[in-house]
C-alpha positions as CSV (number, residue, x, y, z in Angstrom):
1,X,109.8,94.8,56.2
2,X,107.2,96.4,58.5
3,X,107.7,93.8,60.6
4,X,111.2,94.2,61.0
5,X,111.2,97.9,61.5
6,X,108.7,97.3,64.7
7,X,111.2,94.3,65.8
8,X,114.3,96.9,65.7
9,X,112.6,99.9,66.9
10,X,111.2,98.2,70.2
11,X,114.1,96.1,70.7
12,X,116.3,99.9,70.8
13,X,113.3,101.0,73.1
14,X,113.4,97.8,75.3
15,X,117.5,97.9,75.5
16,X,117.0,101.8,76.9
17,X,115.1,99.9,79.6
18,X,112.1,102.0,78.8
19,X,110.0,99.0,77.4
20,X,109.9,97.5,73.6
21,X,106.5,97.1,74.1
22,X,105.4,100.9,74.5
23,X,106.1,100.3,70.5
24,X,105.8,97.1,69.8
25,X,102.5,96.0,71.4
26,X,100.4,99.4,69.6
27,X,102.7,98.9,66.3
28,X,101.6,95.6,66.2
29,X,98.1,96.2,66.4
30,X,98.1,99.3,64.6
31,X,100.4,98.3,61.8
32,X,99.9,94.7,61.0
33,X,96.5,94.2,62.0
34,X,97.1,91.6,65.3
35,X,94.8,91.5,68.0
36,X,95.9,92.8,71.1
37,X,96.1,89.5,73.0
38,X,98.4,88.1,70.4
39,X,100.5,91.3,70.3
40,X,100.9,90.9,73.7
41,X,102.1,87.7,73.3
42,X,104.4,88.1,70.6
43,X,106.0,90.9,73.1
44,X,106.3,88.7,76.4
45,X,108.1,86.0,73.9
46,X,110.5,88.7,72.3
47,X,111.3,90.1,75.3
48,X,113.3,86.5,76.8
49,X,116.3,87.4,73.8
50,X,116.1,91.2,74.1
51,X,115.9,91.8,78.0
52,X,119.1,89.0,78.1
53,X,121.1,91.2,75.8
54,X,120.0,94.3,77.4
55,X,121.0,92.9,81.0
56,X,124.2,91.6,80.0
57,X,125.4,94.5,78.5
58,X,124.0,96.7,81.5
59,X,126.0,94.1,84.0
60,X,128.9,94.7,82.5
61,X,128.3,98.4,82.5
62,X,127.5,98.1,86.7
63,X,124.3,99.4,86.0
64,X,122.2,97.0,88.3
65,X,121.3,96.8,91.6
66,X,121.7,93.1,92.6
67,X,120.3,93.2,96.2
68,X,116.4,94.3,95.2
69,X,117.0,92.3,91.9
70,X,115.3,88.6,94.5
71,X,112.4,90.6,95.5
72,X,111.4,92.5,92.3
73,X,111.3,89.2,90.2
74,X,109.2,87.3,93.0
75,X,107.0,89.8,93.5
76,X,106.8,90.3,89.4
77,X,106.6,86.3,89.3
78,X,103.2,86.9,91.2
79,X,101.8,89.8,89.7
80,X,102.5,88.2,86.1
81,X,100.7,85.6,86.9
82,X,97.5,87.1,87.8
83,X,97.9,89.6,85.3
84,X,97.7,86.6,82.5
85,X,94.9,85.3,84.4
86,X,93.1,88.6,84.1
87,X,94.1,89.3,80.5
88,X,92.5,85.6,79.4
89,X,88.7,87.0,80.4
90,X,89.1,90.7,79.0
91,X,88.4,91.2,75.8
92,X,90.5,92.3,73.3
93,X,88.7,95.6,72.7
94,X,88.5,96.5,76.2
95,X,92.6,95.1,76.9
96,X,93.2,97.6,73.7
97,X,91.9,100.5,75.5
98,X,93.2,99.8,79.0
99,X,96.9,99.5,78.0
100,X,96.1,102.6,75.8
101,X,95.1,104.1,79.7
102,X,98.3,103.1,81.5
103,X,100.6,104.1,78.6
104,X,98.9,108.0,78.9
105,X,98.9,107.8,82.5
106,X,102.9,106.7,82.9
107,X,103.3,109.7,79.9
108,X,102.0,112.0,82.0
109,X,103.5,110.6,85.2
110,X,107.1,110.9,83.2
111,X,105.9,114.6,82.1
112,X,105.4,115.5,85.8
113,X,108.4,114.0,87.6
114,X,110.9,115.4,84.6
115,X,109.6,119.1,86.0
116,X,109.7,118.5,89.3
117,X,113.4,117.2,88.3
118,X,114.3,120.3,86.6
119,X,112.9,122.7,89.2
120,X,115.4,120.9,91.6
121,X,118.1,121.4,89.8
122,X,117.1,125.2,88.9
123,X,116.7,125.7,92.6
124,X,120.0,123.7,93.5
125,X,121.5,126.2,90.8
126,X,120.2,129.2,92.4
127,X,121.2,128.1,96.0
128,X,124.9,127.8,94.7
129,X,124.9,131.4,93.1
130,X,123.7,132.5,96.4
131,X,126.5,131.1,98.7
């Protein structure tokens, strides 16, 4: 049942386009005891069937950009493969607490840009009760 829950929570996560495995990968090793390369593993694999559902669904919505689409998955092709090759001489520990790093720094990084957002839109606001 654990199991399960993590499966449907990240694959609501991943469909958002935010990333199943923001939940999946620390759920994983946090909830059913799975070292970090494994749960990394288990999250490229489950990703094929939930990132197909999740594109078809946002095609049909026009929700994609089809003229960067050629050089994002080239340049992703490339950086996935020497990201593996990385991941294959870090150890588990030290993989653990560098994806624990990026996930805090793209938190704060969201944090940041969502003010600057609203501080537009405030100022935006106040321009138009100006005029």
């Amino acid at each position: 049942m654990k199991l399960f829950i993590i499966g449907f929570l990240s694959g609501i996560v991943g469909g958002m386009g935010i990333g199943g495995g923001t939940i999946l990968i620390p759920s994983l090793t946090i909830f059913a005891n799975i070292e970090q390369h494994m749960a990394q593993s288990v999250n490229l694999l489950s990703f094929i069937p939930t990132a197909t559902i999740a594109l078809l669904y946002h095609l049909k919505q026009k929700n994609v950009v089809l003229n960067i689409i050629l050089n994002i998955i080239l340049s992703g092709l490339v950086g996935s493969l020497i990201g593996s090759y990385i991941s294959i001489y870090i150890n588990s520990y030290m993989l653990k607490r560098l994806f624990a790093v990026f996930l805090f720094i793209m938190g704060i990084y969201e944090i940041i840009s969502k003010q600057k957002i609203g501080e537009k839109q405030n100022e935006k606001a106040q321009n138009k009760k100006i005029k």
